[in-house]
C-alpha positions as CSV (number, residue, x, y, z in Angstrom):
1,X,0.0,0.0,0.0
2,X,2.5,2.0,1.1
3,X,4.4,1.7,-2.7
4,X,1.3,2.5,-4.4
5,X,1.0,5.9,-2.0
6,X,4.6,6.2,-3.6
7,X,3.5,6.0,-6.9
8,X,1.5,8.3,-6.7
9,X,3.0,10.9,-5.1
10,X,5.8,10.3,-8.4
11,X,3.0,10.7,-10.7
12,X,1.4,14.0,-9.1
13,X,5.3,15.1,-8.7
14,X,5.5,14.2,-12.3
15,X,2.1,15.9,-13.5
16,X,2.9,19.3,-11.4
17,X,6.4,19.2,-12.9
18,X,4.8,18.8,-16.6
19,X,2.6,21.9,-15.4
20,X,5.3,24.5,-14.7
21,X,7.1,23.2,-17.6
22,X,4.1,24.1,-20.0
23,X,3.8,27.8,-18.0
24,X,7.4,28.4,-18.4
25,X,7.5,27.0,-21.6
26,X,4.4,29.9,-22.6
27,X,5.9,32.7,-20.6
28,X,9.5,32.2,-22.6
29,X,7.6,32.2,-26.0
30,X,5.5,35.0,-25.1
31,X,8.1,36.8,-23.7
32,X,9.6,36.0,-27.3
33,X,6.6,37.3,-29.3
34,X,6.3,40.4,-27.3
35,X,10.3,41.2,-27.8
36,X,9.9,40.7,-30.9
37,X,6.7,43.2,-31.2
38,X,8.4,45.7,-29.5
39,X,11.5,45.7,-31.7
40,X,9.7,45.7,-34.7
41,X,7.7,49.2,-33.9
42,X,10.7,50.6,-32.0
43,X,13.0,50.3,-35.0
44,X,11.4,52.6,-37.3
45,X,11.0,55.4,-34.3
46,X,14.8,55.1,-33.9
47,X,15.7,55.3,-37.5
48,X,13.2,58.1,-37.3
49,X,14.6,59.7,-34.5
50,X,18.1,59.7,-35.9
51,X,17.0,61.0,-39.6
52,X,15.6,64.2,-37.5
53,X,18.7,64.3,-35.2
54,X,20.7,64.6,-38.5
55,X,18.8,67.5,-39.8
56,X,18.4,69.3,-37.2
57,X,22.3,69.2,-37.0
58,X,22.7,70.0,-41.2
59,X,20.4,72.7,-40.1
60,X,22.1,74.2,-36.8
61,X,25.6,73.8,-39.0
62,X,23.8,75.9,-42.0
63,X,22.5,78.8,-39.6
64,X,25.8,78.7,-37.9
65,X,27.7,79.2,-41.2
66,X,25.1,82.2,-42.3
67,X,25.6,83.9,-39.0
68,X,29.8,83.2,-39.2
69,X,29.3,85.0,-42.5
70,X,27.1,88.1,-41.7
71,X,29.5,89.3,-38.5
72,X,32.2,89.1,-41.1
73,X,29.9,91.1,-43.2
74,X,29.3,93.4,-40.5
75,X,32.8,93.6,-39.3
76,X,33.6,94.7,-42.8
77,X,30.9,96.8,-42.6
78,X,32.4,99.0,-39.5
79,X,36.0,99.2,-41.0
80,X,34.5,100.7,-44.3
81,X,32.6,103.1,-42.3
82,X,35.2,104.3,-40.0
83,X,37.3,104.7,-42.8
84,X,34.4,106.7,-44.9
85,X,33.5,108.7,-41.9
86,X,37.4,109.5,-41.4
87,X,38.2,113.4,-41.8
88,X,40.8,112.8,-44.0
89,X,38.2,110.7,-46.2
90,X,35.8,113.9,-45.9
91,X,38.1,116.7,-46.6
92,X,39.3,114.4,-49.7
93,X,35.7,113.8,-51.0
94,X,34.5,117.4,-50.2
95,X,37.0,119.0,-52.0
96,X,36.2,116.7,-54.9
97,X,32.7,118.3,-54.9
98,X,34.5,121.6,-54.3
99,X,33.2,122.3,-50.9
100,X,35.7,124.0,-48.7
101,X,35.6,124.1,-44.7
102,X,32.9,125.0,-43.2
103,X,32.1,128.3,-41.2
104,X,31.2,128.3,-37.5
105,X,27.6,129.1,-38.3
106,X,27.0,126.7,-41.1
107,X,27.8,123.5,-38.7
108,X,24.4,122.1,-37.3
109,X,25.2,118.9,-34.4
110,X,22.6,116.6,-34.3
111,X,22.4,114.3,-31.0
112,X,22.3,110.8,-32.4
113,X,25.4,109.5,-34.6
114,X,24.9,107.5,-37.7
């Protein structure tokens, strides 16, 4: 009696090890599936992600070479008009209009500067 009791603790040993076989067996394929899901949409976000990281740098790089090139602009901008606003360049330029230096009463200052 005793070896039959045995027995059949081996066979509900055997039928509970069967059972969490079959559950792990489904969570590891599931866990499969669902990887698989998640790599399949999350691949296209990256690649999407990257293609507007990339121009958002091409941009960034463009609008930092415009504004690299307009404070040179405006750099030369200054030199040419300290040079034009030189006295030596007025005196040279008013006497090629023939204009000759002015009298104390024909000078008018105005407050702001060009």
């Amino acid at each position: 009696m005793q070896n039959e009791h045995e027995n059949n603790n081996d066979v509900l040993s055997n039928l509970s090890n069967l059972k969490n076989y079959k559950t792990y067996r489904g969570s590891w394929l599931f866990s499969l599936i669902a990887s698989l899901i998640v790599t399949v949409c999350l691949a296209p976000v990256a690649i999407w992600i990257s293609i507007e990281k990339n121009e958002i740098l091409y941009t960034a790089r463009n609008l930092q070479n415009e504004l690299d090139k307009k404070l040179e602009l405006k750099a030369k901008l200054e030199v040419e008009r300290g040079r034009l606003l030189s006295s030596q360049e007025l005196e040279r330029r008013a006497k090629e209009i023939g204009m000759g230096v002015a009298e104390s009463g024909q000078i008018r200052r105005l407050d702001h500067v060009l």
